[in-house]
Each structure stands twice: as C-alpha cells, then as structure tokens.
SEFIZA-3560 file (N, C-alpha, C; in Angstrom, 3 decimals):
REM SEFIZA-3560
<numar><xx>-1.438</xx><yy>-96.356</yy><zz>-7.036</zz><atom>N</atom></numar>
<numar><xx>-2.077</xx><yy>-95.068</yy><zz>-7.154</zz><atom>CA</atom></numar>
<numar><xx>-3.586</xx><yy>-95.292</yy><zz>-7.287</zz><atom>C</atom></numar>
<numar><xx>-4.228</xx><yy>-94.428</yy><zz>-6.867</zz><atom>N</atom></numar>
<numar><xx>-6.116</xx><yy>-94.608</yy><zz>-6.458</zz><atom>CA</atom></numar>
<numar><xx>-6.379</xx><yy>-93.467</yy><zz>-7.798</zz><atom>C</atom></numar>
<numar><xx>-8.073</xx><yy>-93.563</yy><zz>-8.171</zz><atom>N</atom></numar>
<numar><xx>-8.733</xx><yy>-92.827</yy><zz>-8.533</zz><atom>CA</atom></numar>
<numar><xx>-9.369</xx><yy>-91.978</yy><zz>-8.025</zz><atom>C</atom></numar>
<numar><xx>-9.409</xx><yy>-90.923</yy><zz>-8.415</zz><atom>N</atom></numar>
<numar><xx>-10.717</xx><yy>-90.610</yy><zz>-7.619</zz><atom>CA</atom></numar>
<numar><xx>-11.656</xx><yy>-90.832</yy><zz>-8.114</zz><atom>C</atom></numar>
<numar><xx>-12.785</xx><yy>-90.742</yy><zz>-6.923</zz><atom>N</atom></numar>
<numar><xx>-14.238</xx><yy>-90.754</yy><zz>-7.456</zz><atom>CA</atom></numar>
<numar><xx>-14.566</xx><yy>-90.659</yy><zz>-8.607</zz><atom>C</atom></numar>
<numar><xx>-14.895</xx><yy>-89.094</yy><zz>-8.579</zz><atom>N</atom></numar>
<numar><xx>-14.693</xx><yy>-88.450</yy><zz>-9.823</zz><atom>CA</atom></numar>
<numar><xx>-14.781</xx><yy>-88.745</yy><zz>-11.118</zz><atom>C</atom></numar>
<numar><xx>-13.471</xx><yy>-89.592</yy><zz>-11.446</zz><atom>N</atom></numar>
<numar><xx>-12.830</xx><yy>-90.258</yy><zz>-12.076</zz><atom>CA</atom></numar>
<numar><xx>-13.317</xx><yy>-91.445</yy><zz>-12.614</zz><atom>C</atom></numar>
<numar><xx>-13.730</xx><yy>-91.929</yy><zz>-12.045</zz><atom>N</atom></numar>
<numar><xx>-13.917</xx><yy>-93.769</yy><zz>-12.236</zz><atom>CA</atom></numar>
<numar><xx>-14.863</xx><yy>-93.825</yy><zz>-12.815</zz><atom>C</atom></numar>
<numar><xx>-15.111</xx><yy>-95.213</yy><zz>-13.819</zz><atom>N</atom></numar>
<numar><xx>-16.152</xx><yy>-95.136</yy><zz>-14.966</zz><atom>CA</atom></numar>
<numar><xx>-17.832</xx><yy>-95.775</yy><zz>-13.794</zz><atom>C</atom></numar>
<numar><xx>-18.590</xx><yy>-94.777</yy><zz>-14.295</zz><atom>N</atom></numar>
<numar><xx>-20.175</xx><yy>-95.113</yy><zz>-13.655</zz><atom>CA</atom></numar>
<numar><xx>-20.609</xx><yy>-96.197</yy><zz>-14.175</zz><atom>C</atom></numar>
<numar><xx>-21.646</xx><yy>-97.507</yy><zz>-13.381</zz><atom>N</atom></numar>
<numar><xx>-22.146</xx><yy>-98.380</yy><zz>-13.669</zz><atom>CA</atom></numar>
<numar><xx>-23.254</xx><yy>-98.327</yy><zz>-14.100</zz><atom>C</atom></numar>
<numar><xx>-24.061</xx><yy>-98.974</yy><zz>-14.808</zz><atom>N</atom></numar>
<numar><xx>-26.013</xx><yy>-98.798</yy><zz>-14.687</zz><atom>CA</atom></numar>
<numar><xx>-26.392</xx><yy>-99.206</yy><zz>-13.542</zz><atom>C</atom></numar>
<numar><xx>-27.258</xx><yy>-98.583</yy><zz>-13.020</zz><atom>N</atom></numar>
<numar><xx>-28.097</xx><yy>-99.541</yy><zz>-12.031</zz><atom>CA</atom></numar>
<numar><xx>-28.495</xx><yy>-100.583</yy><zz>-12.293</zz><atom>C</atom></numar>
<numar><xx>-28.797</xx><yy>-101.018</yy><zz>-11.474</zz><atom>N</atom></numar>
<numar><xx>-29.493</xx><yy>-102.992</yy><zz>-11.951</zz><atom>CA</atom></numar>
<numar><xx>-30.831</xx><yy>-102.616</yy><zz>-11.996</zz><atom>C</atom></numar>
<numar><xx>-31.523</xx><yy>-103.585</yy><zz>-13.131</zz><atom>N</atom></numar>
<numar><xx>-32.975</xx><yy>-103.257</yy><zz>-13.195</zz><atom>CA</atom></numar>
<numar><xx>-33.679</xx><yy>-103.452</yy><zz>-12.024</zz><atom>C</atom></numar>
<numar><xx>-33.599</xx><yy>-105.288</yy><zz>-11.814</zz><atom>N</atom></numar>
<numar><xx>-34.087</xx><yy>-105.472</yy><zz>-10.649</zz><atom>CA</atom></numar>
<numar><xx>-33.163</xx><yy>-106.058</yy><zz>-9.580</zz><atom>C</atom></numar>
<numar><xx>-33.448</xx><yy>-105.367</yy><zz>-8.061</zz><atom>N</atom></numar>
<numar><xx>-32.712</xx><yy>-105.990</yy><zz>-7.133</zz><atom>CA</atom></numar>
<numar><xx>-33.778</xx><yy>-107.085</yy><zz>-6.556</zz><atom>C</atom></numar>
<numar><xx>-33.074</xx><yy>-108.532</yy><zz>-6.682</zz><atom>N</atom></numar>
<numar><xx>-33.556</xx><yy>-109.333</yy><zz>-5.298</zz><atom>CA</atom></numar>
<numar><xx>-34.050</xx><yy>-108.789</yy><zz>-3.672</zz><atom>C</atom></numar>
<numar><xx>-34.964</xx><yy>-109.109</yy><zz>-3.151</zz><atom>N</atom></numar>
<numar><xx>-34.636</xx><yy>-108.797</yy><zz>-1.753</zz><atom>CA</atom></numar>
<numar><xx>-34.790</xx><yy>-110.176</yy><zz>-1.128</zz><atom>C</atom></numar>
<numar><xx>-34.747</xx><yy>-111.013</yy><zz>-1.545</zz><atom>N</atom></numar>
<numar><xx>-34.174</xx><yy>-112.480</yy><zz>-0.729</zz><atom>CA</atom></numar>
<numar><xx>-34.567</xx><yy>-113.233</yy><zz>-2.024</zz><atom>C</atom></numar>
<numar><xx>-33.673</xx><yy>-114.625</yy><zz>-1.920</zz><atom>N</atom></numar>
<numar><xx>-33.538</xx><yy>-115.885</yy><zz>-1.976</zz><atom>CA</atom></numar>
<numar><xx>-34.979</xx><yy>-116.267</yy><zz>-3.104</zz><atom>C</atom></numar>
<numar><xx>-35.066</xx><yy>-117.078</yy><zz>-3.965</zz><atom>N</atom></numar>
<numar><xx>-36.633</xx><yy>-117.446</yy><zz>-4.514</zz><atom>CA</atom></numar>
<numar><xx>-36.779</xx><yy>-119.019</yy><zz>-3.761</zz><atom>C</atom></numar>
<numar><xx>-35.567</xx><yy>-119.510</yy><zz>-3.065</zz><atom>N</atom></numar>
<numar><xx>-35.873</xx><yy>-120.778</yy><zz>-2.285</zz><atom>CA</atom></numar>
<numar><xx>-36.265</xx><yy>-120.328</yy><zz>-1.100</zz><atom>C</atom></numar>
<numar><xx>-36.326</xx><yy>-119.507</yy><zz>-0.737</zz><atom>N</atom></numar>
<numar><xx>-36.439</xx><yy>-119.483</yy><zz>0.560</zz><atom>CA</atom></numar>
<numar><xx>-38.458</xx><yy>-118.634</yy><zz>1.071</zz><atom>C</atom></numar>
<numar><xx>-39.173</xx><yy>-119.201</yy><zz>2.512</zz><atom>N</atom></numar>
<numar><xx>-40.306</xx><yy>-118.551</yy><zz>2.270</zz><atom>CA</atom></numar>
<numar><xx>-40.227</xx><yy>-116.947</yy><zz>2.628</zz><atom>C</atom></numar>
<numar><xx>-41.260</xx><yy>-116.526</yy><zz>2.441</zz><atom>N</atom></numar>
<numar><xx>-41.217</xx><yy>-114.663</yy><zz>2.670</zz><atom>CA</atom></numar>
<numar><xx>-41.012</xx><yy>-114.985</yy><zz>4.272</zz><atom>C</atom></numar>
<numar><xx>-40.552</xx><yy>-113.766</yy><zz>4.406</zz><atom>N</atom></numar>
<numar><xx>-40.742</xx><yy>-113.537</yy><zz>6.379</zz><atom>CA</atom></numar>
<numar><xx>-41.304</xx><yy>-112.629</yy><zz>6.585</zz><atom>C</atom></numar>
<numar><xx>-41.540</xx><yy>-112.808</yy><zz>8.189</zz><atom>N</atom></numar>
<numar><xx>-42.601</xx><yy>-111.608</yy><zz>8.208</zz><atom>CA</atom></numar>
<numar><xx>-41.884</xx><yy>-110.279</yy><zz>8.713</zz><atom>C</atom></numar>
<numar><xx>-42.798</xx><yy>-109.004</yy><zz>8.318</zz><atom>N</atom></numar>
<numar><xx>-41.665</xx><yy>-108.154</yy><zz>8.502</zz><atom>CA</atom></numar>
<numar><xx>-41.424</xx><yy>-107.692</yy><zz>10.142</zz><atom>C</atom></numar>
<numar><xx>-40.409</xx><yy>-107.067</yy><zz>9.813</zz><atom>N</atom></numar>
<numar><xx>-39.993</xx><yy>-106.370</yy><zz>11.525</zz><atom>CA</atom></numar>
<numar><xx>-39.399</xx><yy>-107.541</yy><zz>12.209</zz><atom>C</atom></numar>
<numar><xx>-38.820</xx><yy>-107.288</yy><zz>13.644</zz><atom>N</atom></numar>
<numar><xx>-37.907</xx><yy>-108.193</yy><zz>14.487</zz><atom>CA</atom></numar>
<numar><xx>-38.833</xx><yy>-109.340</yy><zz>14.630</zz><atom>C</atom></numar>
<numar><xx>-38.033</xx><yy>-110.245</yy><zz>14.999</zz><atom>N</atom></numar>
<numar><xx>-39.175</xx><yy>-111.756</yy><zz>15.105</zz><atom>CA</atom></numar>
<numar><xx>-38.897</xx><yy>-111.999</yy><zz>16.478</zz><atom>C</atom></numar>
<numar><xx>-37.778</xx><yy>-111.889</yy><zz>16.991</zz><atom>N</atom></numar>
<numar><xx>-37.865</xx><yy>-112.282</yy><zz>18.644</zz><atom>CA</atom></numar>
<numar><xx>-36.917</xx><yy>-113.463</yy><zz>18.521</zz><atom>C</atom></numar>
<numar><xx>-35.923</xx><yy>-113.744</yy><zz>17.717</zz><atom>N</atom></numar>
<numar><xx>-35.216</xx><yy>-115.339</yy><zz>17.689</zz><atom>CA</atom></numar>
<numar><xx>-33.748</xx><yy>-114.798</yy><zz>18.159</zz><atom>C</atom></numar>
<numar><xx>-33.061</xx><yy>-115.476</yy><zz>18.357</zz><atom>N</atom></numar>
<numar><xx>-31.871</xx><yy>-115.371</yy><zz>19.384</zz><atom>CA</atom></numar>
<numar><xx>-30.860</xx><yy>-115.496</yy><zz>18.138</zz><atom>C</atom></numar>
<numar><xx>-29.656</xx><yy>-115.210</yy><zz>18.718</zz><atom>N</atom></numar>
<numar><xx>-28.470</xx><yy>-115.030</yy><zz>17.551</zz><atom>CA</atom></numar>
<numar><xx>-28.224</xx><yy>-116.275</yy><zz>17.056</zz><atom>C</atom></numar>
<numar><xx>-28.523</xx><yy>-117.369</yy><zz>17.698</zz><atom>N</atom></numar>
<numar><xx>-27.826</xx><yy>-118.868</yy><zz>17.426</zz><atom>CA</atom></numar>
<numar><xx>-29.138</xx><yy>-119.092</yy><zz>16.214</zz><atom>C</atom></numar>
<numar><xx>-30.570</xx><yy>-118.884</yy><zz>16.754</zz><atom>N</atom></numar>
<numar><xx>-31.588</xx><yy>-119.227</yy><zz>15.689</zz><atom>CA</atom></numar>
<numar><xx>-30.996</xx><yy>-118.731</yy><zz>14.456</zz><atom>C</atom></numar>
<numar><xx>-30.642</xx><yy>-116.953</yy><zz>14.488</zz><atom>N</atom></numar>
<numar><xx>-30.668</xx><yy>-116.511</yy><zz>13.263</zz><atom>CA</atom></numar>
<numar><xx>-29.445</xx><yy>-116.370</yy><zz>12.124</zz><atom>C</atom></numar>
<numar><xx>-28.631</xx><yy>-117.724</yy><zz>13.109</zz><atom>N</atom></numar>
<numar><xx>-27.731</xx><yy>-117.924</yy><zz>12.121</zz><atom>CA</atom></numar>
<numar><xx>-27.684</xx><yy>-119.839</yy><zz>11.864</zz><atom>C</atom></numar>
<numar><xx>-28.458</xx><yy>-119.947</yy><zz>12.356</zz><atom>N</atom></numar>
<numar><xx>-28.381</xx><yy>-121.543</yy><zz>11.495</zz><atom>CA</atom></numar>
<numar><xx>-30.005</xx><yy>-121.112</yy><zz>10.793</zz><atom>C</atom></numar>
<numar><xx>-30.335</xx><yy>-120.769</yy><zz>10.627</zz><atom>N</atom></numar>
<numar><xx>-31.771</xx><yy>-119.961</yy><zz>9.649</zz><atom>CA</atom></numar>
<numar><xx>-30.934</xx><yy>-119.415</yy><zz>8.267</zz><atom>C</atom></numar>
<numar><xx>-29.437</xx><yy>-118.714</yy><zz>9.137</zz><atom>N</atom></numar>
<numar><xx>-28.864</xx><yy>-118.374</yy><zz>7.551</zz><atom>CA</atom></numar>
<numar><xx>-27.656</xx><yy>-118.998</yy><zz>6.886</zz><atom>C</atom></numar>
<numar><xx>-27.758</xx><yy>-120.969</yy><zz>7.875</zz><atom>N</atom></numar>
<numar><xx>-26.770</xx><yy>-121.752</yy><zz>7.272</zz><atom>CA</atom></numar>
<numar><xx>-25.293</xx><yy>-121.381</yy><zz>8.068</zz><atom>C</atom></numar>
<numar><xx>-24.969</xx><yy>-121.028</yy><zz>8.964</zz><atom>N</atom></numar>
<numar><xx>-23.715</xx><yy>-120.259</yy><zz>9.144</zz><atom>CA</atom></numar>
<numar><xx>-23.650</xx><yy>-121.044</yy><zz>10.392</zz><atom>C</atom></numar>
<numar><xx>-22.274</xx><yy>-121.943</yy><zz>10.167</zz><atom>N</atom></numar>
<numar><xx>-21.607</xx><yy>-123.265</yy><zz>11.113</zz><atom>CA</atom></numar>
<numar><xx>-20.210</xx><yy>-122.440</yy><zz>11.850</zz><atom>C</atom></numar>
<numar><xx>-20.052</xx><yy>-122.830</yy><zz>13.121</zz><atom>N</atom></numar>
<numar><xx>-18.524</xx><yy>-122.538</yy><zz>13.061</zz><atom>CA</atom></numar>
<numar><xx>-17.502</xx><yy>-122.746</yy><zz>12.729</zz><atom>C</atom></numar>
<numar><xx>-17.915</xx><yy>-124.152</yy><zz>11.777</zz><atom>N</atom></numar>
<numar><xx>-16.418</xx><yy>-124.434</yy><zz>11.096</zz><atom>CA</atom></numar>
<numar><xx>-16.030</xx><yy>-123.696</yy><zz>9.201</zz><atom>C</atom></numar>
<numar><xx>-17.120</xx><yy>-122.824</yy><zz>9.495</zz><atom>N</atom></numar>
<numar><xx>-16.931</xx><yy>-122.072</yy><zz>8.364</zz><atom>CA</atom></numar>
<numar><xx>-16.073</xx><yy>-120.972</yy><zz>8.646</zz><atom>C</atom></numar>
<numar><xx>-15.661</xx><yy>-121.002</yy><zz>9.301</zz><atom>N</atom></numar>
<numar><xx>-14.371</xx><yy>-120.073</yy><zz>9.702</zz><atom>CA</atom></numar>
<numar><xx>-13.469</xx><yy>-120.337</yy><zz>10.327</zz><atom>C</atom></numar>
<numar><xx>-12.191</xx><yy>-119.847</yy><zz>10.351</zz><atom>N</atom></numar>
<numar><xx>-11.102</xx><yy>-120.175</yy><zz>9.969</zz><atom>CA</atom></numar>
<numar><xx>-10.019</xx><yy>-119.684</yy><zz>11.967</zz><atom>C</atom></numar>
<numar><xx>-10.026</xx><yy>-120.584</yy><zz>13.034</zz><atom>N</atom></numar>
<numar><xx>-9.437</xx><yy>-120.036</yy><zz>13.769</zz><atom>CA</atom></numar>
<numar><xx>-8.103</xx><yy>-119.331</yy><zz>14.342</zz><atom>C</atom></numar>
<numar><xx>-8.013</xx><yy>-117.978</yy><zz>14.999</zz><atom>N</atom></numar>
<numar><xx>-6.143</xx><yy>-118.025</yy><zz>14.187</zz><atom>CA</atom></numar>
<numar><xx>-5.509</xx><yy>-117.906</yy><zz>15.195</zz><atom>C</atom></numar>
//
C-alpha cells in the first residue's frame, strides 16, 4: 500500500547543495563541443561498468 503525497513526512532542505565535485576543476559554462565518448571518460564511465544481458 502507497502514501500519498499528502501524507508523507516533509524533509528540510539542505543548506548547501554541491554543484560539482571539490576534486575536480570548474568548467566553463554552456556546451563545450566534446563528443559522447569525451564526455564520458571525463565522467570515469567504462563499459565494463555495466552489466550485459
């Protein structure tokens, strides 16, 4: 059985949200022009991180 909305206990907001990484450098804003393969080994992401079925 579900809640509703309504219903369900409210959280606080978080004081502060991250907007990236503190290891990582700033980027610049808006599209950069890099291809899908750049912008996923930029975000660590291998194909054997998933699971083939």
């Amino acid at each position: 059985m579900t809640v509703p909305e309504e219903n369900r206990p409210k959280t606080d907001p978080a004081d502060v949200t991250p907007d990236r990484r503190e290891d990582e450098p700033p980027r610049p804003p808006g599209g950069t022009g890099r291809t899908l393969r750049e912008a996923l080994e930029e975000a660590h992401v291998r194909p054997d991180d998933y699971a083939e079925e």
